[in-house]
Residue frames as qw, qx, qy, qz and C-alpha x, y, z in Angstrom:
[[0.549, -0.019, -0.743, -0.382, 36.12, 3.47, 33.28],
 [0.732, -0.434, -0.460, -0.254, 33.40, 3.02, 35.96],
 [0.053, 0.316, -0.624, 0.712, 33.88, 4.06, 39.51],
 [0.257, -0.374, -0.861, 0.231, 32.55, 3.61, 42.71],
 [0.037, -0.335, -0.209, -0.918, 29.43, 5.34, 43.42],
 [0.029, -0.103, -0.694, 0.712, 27.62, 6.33, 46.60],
 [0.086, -0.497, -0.534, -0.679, 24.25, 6.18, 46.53],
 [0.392, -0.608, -0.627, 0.290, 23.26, 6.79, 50.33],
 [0.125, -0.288, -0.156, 0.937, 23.18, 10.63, 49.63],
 [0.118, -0.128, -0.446, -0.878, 20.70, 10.55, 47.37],
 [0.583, 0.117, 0.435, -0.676, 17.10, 10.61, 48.56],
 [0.259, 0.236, 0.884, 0.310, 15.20, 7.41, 46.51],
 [0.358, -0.048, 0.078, -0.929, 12.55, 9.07, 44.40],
 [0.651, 0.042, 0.584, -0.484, 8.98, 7.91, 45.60],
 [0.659, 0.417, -0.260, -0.570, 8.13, 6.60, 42.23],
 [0.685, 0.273, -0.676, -0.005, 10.80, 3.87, 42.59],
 [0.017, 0.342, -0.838, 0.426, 10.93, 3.08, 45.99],
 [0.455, 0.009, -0.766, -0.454, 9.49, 0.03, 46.18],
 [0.316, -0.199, -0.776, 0.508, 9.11, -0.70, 49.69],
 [0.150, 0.057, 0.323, -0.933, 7.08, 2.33, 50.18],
 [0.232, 0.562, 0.788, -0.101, 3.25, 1.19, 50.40],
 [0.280, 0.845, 0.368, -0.270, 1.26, 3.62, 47.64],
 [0.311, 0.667, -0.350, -0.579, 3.85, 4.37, 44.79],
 [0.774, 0.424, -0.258, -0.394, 3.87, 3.21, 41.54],
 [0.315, 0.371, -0.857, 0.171, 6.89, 0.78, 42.23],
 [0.409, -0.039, 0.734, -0.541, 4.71, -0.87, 45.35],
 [0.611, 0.372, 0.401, -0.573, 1.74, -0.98, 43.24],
 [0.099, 0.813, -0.535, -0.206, 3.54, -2.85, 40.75],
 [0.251, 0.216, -0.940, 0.083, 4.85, -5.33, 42.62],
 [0.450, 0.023, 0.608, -0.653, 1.73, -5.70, 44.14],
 [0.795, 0.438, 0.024, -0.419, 0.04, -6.81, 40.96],
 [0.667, 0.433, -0.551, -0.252, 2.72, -8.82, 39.53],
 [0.036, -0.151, 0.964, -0.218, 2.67, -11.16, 42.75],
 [0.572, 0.260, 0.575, -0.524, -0.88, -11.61, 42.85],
 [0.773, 0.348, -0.505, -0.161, -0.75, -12.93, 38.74],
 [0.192, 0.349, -0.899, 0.180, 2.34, -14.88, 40.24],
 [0.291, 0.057, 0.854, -0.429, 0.31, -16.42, 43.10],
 [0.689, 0.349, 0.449, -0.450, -3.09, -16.89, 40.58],
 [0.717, 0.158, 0.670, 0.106, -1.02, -18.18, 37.84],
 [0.331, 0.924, 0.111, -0.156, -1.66, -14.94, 35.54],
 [0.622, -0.185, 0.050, 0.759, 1.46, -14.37, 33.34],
 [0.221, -0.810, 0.160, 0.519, 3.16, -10.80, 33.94],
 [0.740, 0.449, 0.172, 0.470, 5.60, -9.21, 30.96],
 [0.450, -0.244, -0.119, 0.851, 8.34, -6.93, 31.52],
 [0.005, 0.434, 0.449, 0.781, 6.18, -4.74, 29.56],
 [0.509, -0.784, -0.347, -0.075, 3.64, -4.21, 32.97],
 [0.577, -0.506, -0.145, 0.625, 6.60, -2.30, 34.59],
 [0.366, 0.696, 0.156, 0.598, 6.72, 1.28, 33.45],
 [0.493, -0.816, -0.088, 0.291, 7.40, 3.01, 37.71],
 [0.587, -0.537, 0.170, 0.582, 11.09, 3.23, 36.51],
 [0.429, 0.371, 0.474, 0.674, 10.66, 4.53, 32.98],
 [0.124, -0.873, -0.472, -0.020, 10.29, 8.13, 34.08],
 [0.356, 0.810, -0.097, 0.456, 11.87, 11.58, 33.59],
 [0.263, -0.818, 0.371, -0.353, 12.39, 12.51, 37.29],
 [0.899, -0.263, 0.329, 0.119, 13.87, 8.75, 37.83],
 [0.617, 0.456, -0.027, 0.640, 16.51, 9.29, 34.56],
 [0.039, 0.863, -0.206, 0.460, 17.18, 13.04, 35.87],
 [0.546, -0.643, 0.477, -0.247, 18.38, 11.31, 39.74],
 [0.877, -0.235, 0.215, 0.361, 20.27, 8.75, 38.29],
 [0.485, 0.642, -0.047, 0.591, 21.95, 11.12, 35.71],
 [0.178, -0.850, 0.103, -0.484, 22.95, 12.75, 38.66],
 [0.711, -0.593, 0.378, -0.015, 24.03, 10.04, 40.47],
 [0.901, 0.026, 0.258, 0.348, 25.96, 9.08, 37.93],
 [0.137, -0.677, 0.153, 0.706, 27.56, 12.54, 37.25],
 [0.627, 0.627, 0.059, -0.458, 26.04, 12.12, 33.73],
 [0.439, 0.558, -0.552, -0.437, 27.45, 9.55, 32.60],
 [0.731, 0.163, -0.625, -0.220, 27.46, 6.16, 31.44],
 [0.774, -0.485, 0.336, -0.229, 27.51, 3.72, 35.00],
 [0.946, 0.096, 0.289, 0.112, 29.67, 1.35, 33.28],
 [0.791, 0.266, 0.191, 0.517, 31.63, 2.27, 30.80],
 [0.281, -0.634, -0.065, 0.717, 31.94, 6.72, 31.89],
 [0.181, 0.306, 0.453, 0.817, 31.01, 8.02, 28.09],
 [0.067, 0.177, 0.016, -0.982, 29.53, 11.09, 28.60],
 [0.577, 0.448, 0.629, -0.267, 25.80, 10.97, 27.72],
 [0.434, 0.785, 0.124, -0.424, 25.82, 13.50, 25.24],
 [0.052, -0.530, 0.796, 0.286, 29.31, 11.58, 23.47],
 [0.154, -0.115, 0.980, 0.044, 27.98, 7.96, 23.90],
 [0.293, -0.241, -0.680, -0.627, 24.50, 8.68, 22.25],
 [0.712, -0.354, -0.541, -0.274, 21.27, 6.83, 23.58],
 [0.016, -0.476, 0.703, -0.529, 20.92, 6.26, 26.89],
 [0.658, -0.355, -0.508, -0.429, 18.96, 3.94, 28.86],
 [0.747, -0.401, 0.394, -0.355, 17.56, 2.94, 32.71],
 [0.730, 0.201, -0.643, -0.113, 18.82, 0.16, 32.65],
 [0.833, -0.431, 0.240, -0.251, 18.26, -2.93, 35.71],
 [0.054, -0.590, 0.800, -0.093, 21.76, -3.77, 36.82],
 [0.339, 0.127, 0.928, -0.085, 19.51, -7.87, 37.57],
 [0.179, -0.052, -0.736, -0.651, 17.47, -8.30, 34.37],
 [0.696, 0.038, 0.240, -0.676, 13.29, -7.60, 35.09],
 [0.791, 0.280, -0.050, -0.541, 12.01, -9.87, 32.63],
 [0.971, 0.157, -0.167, 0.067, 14.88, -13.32, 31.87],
 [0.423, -0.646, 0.566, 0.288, 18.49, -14.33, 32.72],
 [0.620, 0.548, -0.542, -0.146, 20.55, -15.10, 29.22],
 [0.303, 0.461, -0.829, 0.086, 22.39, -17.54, 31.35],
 [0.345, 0.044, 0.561, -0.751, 19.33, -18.69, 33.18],
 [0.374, -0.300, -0.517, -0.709, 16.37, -20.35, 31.04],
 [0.395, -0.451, -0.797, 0.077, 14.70, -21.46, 33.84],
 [0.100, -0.363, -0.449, 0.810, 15.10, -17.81, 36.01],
 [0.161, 0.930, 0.329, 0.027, 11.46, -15.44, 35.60],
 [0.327, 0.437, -0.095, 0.833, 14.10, -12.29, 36.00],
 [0.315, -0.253, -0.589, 0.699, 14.46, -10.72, 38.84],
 [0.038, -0.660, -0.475, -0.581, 10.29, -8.60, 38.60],
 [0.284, -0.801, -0.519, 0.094, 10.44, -7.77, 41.75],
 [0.370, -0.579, 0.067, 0.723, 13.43, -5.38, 41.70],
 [0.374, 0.624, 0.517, 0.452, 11.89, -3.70, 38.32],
 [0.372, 0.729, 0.158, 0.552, 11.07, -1.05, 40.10],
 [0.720, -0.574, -0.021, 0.390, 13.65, -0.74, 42.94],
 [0.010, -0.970, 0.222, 0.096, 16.00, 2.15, 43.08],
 [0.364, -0.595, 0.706, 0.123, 19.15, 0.07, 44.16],
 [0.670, 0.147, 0.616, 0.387, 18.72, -2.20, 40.99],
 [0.509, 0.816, 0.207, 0.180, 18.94, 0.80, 38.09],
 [0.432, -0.596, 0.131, 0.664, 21.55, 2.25, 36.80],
 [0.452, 0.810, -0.098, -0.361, 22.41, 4.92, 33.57],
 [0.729, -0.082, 0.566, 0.376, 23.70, 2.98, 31.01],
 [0.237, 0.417, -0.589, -0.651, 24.90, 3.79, 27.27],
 [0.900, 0.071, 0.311, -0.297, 23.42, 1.44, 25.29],
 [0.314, 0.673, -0.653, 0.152, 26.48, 0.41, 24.16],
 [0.076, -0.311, 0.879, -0.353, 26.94, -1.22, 27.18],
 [0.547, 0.031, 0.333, -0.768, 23.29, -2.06, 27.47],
 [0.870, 0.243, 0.300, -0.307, 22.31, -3.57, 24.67],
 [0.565, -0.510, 0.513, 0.396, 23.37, -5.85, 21.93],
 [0.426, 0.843, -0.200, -0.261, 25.01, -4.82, 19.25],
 [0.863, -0.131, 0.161, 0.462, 28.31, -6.70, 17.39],
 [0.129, 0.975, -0.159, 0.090, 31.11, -4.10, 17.31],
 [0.422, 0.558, -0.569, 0.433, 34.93, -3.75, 16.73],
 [0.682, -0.709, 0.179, 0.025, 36.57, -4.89, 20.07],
 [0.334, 0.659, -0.623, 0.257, 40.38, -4.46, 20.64],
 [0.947, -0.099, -0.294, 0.089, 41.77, -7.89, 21.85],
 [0.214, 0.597, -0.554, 0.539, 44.72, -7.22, 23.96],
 [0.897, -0.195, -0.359, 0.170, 46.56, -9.62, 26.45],
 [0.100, -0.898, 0.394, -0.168, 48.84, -7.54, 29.08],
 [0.247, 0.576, -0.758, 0.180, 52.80, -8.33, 29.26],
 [0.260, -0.321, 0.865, -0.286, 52.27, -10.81, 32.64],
 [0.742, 0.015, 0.564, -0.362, 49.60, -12.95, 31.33],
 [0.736, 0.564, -0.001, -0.375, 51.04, -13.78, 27.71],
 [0.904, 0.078, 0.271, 0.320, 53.24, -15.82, 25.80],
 [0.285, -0.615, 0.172, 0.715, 56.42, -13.98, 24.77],
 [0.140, 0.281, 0.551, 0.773, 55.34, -14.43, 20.98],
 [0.025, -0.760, -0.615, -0.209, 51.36, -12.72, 22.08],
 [0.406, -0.634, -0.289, 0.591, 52.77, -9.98, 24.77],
 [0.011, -0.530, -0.025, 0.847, 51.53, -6.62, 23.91],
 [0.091, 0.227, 0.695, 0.676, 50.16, -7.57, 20.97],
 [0.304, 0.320, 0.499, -0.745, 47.14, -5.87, 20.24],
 [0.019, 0.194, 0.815, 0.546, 44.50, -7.03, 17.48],
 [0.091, 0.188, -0.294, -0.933, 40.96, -6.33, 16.02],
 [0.067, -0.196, -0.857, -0.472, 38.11, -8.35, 16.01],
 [0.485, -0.255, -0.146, -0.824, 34.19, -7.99, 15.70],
 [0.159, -0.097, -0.865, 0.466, 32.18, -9.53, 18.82],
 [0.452, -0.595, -0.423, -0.513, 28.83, -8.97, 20.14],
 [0.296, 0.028, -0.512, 0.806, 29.05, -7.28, 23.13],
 [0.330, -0.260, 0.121, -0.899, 26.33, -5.34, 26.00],
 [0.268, -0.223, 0.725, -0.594, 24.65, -6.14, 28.95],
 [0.567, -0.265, -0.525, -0.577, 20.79, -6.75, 27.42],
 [0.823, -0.465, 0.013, -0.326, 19.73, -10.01, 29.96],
 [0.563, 0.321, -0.559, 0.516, 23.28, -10.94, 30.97],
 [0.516, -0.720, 0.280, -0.370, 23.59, -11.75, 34.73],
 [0.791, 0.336, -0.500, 0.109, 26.21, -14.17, 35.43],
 [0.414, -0.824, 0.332, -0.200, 27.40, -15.36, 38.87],
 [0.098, 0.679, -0.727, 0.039, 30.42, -17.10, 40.10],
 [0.358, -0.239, 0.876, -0.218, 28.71, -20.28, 40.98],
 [0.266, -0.043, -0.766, -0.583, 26.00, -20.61, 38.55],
 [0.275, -0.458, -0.818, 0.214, 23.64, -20.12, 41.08],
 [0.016, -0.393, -0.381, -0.836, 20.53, -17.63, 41.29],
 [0.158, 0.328, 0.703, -0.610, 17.90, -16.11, 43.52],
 [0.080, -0.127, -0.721, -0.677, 14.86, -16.79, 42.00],
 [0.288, -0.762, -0.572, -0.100, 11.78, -15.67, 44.37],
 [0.283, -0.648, 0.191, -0.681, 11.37, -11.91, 46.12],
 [0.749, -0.627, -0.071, -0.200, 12.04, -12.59, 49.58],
 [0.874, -0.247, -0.029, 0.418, 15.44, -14.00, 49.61],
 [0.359, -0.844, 0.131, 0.377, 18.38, -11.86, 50.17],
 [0.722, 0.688, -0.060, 0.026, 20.10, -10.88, 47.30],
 [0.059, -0.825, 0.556, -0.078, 23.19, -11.27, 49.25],
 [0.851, -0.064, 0.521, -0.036, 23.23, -14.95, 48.76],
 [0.744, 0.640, 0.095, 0.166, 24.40, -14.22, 44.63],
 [0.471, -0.602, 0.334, 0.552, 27.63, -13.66, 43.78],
 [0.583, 0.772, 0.211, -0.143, 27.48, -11.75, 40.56],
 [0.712, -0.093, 0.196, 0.668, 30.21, -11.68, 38.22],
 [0.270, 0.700, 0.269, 0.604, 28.98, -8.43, 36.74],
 [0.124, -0.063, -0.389, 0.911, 30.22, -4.96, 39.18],
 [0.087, -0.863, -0.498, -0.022, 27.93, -3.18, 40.60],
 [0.428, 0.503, -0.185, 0.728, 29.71, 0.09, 40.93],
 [0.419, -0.634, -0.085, -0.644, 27.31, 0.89, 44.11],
 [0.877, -0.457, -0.078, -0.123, 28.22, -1.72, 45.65],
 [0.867, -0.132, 0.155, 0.455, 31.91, -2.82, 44.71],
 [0.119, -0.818, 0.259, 0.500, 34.95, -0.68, 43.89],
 [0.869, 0.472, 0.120, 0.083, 35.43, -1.46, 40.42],
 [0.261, 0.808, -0.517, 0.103, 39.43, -0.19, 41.11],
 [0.605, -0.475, 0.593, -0.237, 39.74, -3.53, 42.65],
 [0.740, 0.228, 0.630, 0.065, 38.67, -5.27, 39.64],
 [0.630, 0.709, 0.223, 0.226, 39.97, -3.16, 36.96],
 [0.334, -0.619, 0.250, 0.666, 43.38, -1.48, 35.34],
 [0.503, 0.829, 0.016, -0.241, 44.49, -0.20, 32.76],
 [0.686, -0.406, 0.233, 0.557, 47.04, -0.07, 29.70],
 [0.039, 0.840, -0.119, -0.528, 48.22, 3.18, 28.47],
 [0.800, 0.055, 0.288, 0.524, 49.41, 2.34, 25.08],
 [0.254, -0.428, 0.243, 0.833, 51.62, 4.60, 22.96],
 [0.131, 0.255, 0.804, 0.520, 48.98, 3.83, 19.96],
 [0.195, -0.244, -0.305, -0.900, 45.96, 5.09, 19.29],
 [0.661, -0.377, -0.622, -0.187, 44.30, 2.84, 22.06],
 [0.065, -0.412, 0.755, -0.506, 43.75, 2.55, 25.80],
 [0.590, -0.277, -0.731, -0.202, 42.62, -1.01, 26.95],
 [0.498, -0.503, 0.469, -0.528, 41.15, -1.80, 30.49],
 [0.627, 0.156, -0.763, -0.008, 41.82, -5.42, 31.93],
 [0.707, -0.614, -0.037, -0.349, 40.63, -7.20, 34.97],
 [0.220, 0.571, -0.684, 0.398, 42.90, -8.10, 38.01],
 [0.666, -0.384, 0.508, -0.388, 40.97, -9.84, 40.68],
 [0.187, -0.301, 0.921, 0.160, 40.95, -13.46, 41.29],
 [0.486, 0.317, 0.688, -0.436, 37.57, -14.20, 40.78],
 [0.339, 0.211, 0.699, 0.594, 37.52, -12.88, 37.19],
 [0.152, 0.667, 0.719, -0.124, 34.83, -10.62, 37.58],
 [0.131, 0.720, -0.178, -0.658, 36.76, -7.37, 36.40],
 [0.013, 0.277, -0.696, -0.662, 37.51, -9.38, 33.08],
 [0.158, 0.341, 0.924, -0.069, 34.00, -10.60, 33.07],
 [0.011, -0.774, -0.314, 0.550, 32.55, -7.36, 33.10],
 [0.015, 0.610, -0.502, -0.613, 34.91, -6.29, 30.37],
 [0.199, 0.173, 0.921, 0.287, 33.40, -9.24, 27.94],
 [0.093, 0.443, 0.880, -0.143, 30.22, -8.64, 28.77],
 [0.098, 0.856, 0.087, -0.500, 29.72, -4.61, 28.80],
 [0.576, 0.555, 0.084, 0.594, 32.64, -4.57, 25.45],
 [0.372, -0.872, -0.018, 0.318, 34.62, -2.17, 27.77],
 [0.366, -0.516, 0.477, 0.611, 37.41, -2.45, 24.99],
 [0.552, 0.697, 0.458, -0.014, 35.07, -1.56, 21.94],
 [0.506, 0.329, 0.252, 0.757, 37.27, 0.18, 19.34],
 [0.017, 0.798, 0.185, 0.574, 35.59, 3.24, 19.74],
 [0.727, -0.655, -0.196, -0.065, 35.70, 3.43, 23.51],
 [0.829, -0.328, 0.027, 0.452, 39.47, 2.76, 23.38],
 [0.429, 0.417, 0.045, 0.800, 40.35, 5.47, 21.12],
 [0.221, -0.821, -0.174, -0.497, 37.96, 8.11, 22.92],
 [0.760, -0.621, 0.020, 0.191, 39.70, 6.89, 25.90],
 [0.775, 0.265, 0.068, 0.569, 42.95, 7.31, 23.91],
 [0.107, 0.788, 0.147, 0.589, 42.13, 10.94, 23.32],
 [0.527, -0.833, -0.075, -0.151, 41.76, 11.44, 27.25],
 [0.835, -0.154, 0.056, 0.525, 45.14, 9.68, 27.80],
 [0.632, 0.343, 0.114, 0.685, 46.78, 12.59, 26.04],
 [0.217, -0.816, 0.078, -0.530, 45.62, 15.20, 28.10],
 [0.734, -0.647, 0.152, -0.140, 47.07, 13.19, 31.04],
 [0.889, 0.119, -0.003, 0.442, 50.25, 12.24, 29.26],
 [0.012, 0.791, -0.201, 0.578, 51.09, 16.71, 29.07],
 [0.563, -0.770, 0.146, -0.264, 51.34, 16.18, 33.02],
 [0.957, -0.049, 0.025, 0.286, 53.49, 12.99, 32.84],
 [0.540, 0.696, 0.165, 0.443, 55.08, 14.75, 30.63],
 [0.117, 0.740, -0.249, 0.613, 56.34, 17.67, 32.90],
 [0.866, -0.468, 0.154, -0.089, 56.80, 15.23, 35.69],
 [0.938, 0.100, 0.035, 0.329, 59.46, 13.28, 33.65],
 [0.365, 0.692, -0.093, 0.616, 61.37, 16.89, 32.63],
 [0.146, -0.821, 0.245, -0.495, 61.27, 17.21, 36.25],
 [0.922, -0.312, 0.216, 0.077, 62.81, 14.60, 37.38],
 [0.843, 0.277, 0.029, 0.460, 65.43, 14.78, 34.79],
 [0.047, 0.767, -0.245, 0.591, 66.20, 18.40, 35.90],
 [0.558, -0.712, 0.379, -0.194, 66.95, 16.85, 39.73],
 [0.942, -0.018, 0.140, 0.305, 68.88, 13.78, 38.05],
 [0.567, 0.450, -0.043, 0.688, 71.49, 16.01, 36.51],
 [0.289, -0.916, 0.115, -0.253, 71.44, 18.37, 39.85],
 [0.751, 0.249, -0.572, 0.217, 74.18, 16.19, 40.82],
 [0.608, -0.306, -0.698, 0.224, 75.47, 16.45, 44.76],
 [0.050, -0.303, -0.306, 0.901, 75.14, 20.40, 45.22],
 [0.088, 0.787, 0.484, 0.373, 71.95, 21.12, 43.49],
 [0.108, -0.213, -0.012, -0.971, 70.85, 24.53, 43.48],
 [0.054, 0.280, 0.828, -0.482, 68.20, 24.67, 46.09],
 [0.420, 0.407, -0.031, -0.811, 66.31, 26.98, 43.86],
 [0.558, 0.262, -0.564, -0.550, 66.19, 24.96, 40.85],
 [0.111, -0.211, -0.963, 0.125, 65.39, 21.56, 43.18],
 [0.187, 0.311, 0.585, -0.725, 62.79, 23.58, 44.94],
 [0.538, 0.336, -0.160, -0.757, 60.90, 24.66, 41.24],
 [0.528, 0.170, -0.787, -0.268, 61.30, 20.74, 40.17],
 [0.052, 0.214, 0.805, -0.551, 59.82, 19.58, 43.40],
 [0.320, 0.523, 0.494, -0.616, 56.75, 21.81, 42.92],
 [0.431, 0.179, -0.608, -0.642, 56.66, 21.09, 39.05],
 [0.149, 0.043, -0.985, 0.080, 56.49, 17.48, 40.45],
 [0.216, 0.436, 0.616, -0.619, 53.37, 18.27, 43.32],
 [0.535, 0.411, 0.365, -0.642, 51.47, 20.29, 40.90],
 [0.272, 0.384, -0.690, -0.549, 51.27, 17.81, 38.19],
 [0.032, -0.222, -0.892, 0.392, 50.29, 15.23, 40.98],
 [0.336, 0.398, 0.468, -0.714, 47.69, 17.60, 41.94],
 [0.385, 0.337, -0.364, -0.778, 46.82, 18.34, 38.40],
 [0.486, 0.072, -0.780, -0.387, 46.17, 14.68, 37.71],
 [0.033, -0.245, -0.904, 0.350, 44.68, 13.85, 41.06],
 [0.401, 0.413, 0.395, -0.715, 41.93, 16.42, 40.29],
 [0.408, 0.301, -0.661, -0.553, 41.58, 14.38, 36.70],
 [0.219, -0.006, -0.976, -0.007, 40.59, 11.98, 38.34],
 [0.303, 0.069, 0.512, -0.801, 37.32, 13.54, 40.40],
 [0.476, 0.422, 0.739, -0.222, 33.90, 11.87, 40.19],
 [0.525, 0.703, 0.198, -0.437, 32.32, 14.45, 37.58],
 [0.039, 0.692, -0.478, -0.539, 35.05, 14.10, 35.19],
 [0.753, 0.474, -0.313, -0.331, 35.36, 12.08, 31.82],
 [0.882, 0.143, -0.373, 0.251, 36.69, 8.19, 32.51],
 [0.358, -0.833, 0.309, -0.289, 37.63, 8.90, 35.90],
 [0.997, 0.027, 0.027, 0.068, 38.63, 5.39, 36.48],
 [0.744, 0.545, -0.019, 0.386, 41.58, 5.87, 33.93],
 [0.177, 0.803, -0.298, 0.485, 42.80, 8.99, 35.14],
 [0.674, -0.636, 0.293, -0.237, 42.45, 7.96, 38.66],
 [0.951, -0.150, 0.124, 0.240, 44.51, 4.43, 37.71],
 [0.562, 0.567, -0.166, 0.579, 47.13, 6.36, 35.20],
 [0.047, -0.875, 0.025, -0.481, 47.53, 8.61, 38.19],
 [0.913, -0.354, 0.189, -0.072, 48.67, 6.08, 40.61],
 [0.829, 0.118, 0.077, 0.541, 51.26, 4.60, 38.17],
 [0.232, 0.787, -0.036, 0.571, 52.67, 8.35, 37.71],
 [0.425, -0.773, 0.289, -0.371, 53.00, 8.55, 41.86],
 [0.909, -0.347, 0.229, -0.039, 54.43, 5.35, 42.27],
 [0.665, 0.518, 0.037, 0.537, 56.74, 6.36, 39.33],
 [0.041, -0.793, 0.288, -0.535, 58.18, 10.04, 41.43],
 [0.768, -0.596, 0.234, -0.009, 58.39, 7.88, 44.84],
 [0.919, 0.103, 0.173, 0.339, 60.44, 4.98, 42.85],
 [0.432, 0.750, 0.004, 0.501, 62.61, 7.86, 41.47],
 [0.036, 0.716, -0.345, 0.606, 63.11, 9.87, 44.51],
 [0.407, 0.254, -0.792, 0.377, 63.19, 7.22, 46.67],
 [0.491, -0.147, 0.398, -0.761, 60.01, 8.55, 49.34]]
C-alpha cells in the first residue's frame, strides 16, 4: 500500500516539462498567465500537455504499473487516471484557491492513480480501530460502513494554509496528503494482518497525515482489504514455515543436532529472503509485504534472541 518512489531516474518527457521554453506544458502556462494577468478566465479544460499516451506510458512505469496510492494493479483496479497529486482547476477545502494551473502540466505534480482513489465514489469502507488506540469494549473490532471516499479536488494541509500564485515555493505547504515521491509513506503507514477475510492499513505519525491519507484515498475500501487479504495469504505460507522452524529449535533442547539446527536456521533465512523479495518495488502491495515482513524479522530476532 503505496511506497516510496524515485523519480530522479526517469528522464521528464518534453511534453510535460514545464520549465522547458517550447513544449506543450510551457505553452500552456504561458497562455493561462496572460488570461490571468488580462482578466480572461482559464478552465481546467485548456490543459490537455498531460493527457497523453507517452506521459501515462512513463508514469506507468514509474509507478511499476500500478496504482501510486493505493498499489492495485492497473489491469485489477480497472480505470485509471493521470491524476495531479495538487488539484489544476479548485481546492475542496479551499473556495477561495484557483487550483494549483500552473503545475497542470508539471511532471513532479502527476501521478497514476486508480480511480478509486481518484475520484468520488461512496463505497463499503472497513472501520477498524487498532488494539493501542481503543477502548477495551472497541479493540479489534472491525465494522462496515458506506462512505464517500477518493482524492477528486482534495488537498488538505496541516495548517489550513495554501500557496495560491506560481512563483512561490511549494515548500512553504505542508500537505496532509503523501506524496510517495517525496515522503516515505512507511513512516506514515502500517498495517493489520487480520485472521479474517481483511487486511486494514492505519496511520502512525504524529501529524496524522498517514490516517489522513487513508480517509481521503478510502485505503480501507472493502474491496481493497480483501484483495489485500488474498496477498496476505501468500505471505502467511512463509510465516508459516518460519514458525515450524522455530518450533523445531525450541524442542532441540541443550544438545541440538547441529544438522537439524543448521536446516531450521536456513528454513528461517530463506523465508526471510522469500518475503524480503515480496516486498520489491514491481510487486503487488509492496507496502504490506514490505511492513508484514518486518513484523516476521522482529518476530525470529525476539525468539532467538539476535
Amino acid at each position: 500500500m503505496m511506497i516510496k518512489v524515485d523519480r530522479s531516474p526517469f528522464p521528464i518527457p518534453d511534453r510535460v516539462n514545464v520549465k522547458k521554453v517550447g513544449t506543450s506544458a510551457h505553452e500552456e502556462f504561458l497562455k493561462a498567465l496572460a488570461a490571468l494577468e488580462a482578466g480572461t478566465p482559464f478552465s481546467s479544460g485548456d490543459f490537455k500537455a498531460y493527457s497523453n499516451k507517452k506521459v501515462r506510458e512513463a508514469l506507468i512505469e514509474l509507478f511499476n504499473g500500478k496504482c501510486a496510492y493505493c498499489e492495485s494493479p492497473h489491469a485489477a483496479s480497472g480505470d485509471v487516471d493521470i491524476e495531479h497529486y495538487r488539484p489544476k482547476s479548485k481546492v475542496a477545502e479551499n473556495d477561495d484557491h484557483p487550483g494549483y494551473w500552473w503545475l497542470a502540466g508539471d511532471w513532479h505534480n502527476l501521478v497514476m492513480s486508480c480511480t478509486h482513489c481518484n475520484q468520488n465514489r461512496t463505497l463499503e469502507v472497513i472501520a477498524f480501530v487498532p488494539d493501542e488506540e481503543a477502548t477495551e469494549e472497541a479493540a479489534g473490532q472491525v465494522t462496515v460502513i458506506k462512505k464517500t471516499v477518493g482524492k477528486l479536488d482534495a488537498f488538505p494541509t496541516l495548517d489550513e494554509t495554501w500557496v495560491t500564485e506560481h512563483g512561490i515555493p511549494m515548500s512553504q505547504e505542508k500537505p496532509f496528503l503523501i506524496d510517495p515521491t517525496i515522503t516515505d509513506p512507511q513512516t506514515c503507514l502500517d498495517y493489520v494482518f487480520h485472521e479474517n477475510e481483511f487486511c486494514t492499513i492505519f496511520g502512525i505519525d504524529p501529524e496524522g497525515r498517514g490516517a489522513r491519507s487513508i480517509e481521503i484515498l478510502g485505503l480501507n475500501r472493502r474491496l481493497l482489504t480483501e484483495t489485500r487479504f488474498l496477498r496476505q495469504l501468500t505471505l502467511q505460507s512463509h510465516a508459516q514455515q518460519i514458525s515450524n522452524a522455530l518450533n523445531v529449535l525450541n524442542g532441540l533442547g541443550d544438545a541440538p543436532d547441529p544438522a537439524l539446527k543448521s536446516f531450521a536456521m536456513q528454513t528461517i533465512d530463506t523465508a526471510l529472503d522469500a518475503l524480503w523479495d515480496e516486498g520489491s518495488d514491481d510487486r503487488i502491495f509492496a507496502g504490506m509485504c514490505r511492513s508484514f515482513y518486518q513484523q516476521q524479522l522482529a518476530r525470529v530476532d525476539d525468539v532467538l534472541g539476535r
